[in-house]
ZAMARGU-4260 file (C-alpha; in steps of 0.2 Angstrom, whole numbers, plus 5000, padded with zeros to 4 digits):
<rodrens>
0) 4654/5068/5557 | 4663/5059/5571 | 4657/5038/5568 | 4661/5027/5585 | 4662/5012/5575
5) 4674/5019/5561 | 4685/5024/5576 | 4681/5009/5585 | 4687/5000/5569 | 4702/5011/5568
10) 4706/5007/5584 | 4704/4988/5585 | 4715/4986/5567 | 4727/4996/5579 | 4728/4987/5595
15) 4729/4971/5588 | 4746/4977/5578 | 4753/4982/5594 | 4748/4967/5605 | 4755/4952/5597
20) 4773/4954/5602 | 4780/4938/5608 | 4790/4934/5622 | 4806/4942/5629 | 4821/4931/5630
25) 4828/4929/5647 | 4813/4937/5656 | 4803/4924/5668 | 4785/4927/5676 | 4784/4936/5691
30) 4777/4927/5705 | 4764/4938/5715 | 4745/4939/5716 | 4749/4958/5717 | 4752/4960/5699
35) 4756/4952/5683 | 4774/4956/5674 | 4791/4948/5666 | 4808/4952/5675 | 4823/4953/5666
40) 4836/4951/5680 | 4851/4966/5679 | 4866/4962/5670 | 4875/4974/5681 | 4870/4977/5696
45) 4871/4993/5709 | 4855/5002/5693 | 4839/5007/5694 | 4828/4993/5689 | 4817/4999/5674
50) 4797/4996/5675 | 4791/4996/5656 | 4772/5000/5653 | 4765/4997/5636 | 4749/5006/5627
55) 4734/5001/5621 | 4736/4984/5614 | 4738/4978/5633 | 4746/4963/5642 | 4765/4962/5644
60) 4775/4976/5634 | 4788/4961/5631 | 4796/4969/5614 | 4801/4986/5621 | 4807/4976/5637
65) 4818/4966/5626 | 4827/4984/5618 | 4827/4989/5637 | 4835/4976/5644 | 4851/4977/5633
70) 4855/4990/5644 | 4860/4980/5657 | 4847/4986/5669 | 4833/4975/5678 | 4818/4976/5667
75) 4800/4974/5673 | 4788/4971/5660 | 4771/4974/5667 | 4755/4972/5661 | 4741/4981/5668
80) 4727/4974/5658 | 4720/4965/5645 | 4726/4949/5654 | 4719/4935/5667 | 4712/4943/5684
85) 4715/4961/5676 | 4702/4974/5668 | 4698/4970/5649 | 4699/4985/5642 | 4708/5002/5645
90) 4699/5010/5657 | 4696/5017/5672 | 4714/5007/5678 | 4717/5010/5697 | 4735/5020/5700
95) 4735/5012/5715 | 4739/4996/5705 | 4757/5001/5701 | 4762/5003/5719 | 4766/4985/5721
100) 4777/4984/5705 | 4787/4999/5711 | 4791/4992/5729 | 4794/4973/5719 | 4806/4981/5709
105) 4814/4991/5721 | 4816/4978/5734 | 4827/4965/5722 | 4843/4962/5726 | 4849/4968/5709
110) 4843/4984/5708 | 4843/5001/5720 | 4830/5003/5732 | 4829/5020/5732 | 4817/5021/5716
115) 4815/5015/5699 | 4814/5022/5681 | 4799/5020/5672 | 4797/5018/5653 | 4781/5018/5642
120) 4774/5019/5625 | 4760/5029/5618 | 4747/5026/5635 | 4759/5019/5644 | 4769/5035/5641
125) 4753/5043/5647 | 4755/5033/5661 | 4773/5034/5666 | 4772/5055/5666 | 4757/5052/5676
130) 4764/5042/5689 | 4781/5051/5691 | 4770/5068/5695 | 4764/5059/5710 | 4781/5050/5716
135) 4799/5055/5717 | 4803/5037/5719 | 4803/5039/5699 | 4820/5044/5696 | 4820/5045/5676
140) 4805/5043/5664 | 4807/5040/5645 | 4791/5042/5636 | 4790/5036/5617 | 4773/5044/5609
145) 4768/5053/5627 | 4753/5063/5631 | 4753/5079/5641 | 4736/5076/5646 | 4726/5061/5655
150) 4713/5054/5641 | 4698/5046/5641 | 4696/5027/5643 | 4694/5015/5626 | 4683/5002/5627
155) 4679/4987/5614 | 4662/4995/5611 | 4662/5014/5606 | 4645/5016/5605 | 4646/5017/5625
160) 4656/5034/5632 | 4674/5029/5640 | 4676/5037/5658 | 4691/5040/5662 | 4709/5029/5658
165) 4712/5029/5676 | 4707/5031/5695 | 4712/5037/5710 | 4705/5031/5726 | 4692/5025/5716
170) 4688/5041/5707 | 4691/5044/5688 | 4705/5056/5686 | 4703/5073/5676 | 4703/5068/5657
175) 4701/5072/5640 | 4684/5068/5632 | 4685/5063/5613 | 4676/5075/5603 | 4660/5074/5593
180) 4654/5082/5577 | 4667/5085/5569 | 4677/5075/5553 | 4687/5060/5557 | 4695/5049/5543
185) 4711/5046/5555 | 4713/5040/5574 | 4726/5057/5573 | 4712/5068/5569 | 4701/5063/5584
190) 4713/5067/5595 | 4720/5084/5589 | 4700/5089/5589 | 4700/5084/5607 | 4717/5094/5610
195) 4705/5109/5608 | 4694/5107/5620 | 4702/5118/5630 | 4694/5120/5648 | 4696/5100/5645
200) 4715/5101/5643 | 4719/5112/5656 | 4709/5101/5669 | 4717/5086/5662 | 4734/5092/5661
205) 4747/5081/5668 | 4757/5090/5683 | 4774/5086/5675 | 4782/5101/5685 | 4782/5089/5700
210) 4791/5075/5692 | 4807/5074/5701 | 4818/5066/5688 | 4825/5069/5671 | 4813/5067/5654
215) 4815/5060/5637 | 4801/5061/5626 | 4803/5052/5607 | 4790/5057/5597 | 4786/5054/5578
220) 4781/5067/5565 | 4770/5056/5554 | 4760/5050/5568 | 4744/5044/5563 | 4739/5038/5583
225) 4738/5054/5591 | 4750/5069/5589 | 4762/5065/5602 | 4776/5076/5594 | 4762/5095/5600
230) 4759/5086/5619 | 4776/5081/5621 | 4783/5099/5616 | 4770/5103/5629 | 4776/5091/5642
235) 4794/5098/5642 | 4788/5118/5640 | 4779/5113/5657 | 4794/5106/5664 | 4806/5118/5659
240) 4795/5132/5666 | 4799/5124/5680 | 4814/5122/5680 | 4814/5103/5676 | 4825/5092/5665
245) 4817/5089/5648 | 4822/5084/5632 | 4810/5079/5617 | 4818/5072/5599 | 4806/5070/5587
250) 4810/5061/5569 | 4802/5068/5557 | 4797/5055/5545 | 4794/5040/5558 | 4776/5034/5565
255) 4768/5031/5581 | 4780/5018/5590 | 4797/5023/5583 | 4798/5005/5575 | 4799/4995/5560
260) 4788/4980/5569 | 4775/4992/5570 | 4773/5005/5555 | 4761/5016/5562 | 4763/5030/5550
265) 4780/5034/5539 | 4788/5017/5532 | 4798/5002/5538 | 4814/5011/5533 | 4811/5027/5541
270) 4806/5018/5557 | 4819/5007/5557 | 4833/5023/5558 | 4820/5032/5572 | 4823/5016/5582
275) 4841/5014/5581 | 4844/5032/5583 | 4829/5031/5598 | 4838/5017/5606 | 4854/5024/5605
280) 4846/5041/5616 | 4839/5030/5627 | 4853/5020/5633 | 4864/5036/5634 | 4848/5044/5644
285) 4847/5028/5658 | 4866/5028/5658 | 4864/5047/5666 | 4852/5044/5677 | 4860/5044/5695
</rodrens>
């Protein structure tokens, strides 16, 4: 039967892999009361600037910054919680909070003010899909471990039932409920039980057919988060349908994140080559985005 505090356990050994990442060389604090980020200042300029969004370890995504920023694009690293003055935990995260880290970003003199491209990891893939179906100022979104749906929230306690990840205009958005009764000995197999929910799913779906820009999704096939490489297949069949650029790679024997820092399913070896190869994709991906 489904156990919170397994999960909660399960989740916790997680989270605390994922958070501890250091600092990103050449990045400096961002000075606003608005929000809470790193910028990488553009090596070239006249190029989107590039807002990073991390998952569920929380505070600054300052590691896949870093691989980010040796693009030679302007590179936001932005925390949206788990730090001072922001939520503690994963849920129920206001959208309306990203607003002001789009218009920063835009409005530097090294990057074009027409929009930005937004990056993401495992929630914060989550969240970059979601916020790119609400704004064309998004002009490209890459999305390592995505989800085609808008989850519940995880809280430190998971005893108590999450609402939802996020909010908008103060109301939880559509999402996926994490299922009960049923066998869980991996994170991975709470989540593909909640994938069949499926009057859930559909409500929670995210509407990538009104994403404006071009879609990389990099998934792995030994995933033992969530299984990102279903939901992003779902993602671009959404997309395509509508006539929408999207293109998924998944490596087969590579985890969660795509890197050898953080072996989340497959081995170090195999996530080292799915993050060389990853990268590569991604730089030739921002380079085509005009």
């Amino acid at each position: 039967m489904f156990k919170p505090v397994l999960i909660g356990c399960l989740i916790a050994v997680v989270t605390f892999s994922i958070w501890a990442e250091g600092s990103n060389e050449g990045s400096n604090s961002v000075d606003t009361s608005d929000f809470i980020a790193d910028y990488t200042p553009a090596q070239t300029e006249g190029k989107y600037g590039i807002l990073v969004l991390g998952g569920s370890g929380g505070g600054k995504p300052t590691h896949l910054a870093g691989k980010l920023a040796k693009s030679g694009h302007a590179v936001l690293s932005l925390a949206y919680f788990k730090e001072n003055g922001l939520p503690a935990e994963l849920n129920k995260i206001p959208l309306e909070y990203f607003h002001a880290p789009k218009k920063w970003l835009m409005d530097q003199s090294d990057t074009r003010n027409d929009g930005v491209i937004v990056v993401g990891w495992s929630k914060g893939a989550e969240l970059s899909l979601l916020l790119a179906s609400k704004s064309d100022e998004y002009k490209g979104v890459i999305g390592i471990a995505p989800s085609s749906v808008a989850w519940a929230g995880i809280l430190n306690d998971w005893r108590k039932p999450p609402s939802s990840s996020w909010t908008e205009a103060g109301k939880p958005i559509a999402h996926v409920p994490f299922a009960s009764g049923v066998n869980i000995t991996k994170l991975v197999d709470l989540y593909a039980a909640s994938l069949e929910q499926t009057h859930a799913v559909e409500q929670a779906a995210i509407p990538v057919e009104n994403i404006a820009g071009p879609v990389l999704l990099l998934s792995g096939g030994l995933d033992e988060i969530w299984p990102a490489n279903q939901m992003a297949a779902s993602v671009c069949a959404g997309m395509q349908a509508a006539l929408k650029a999207c293109e998924h790679i998944n490596y087969s024997d590579a985890g969660h994140l795509l890197d050898e820092k953080f072996v989340i399913g497959g081995t170090e070896v195999s996530n080292a080559q799915a993050n060389i190869k990853s990268t590569k994709r991604m730089m030739e991906f921002l380079k085509g985005v005009k």
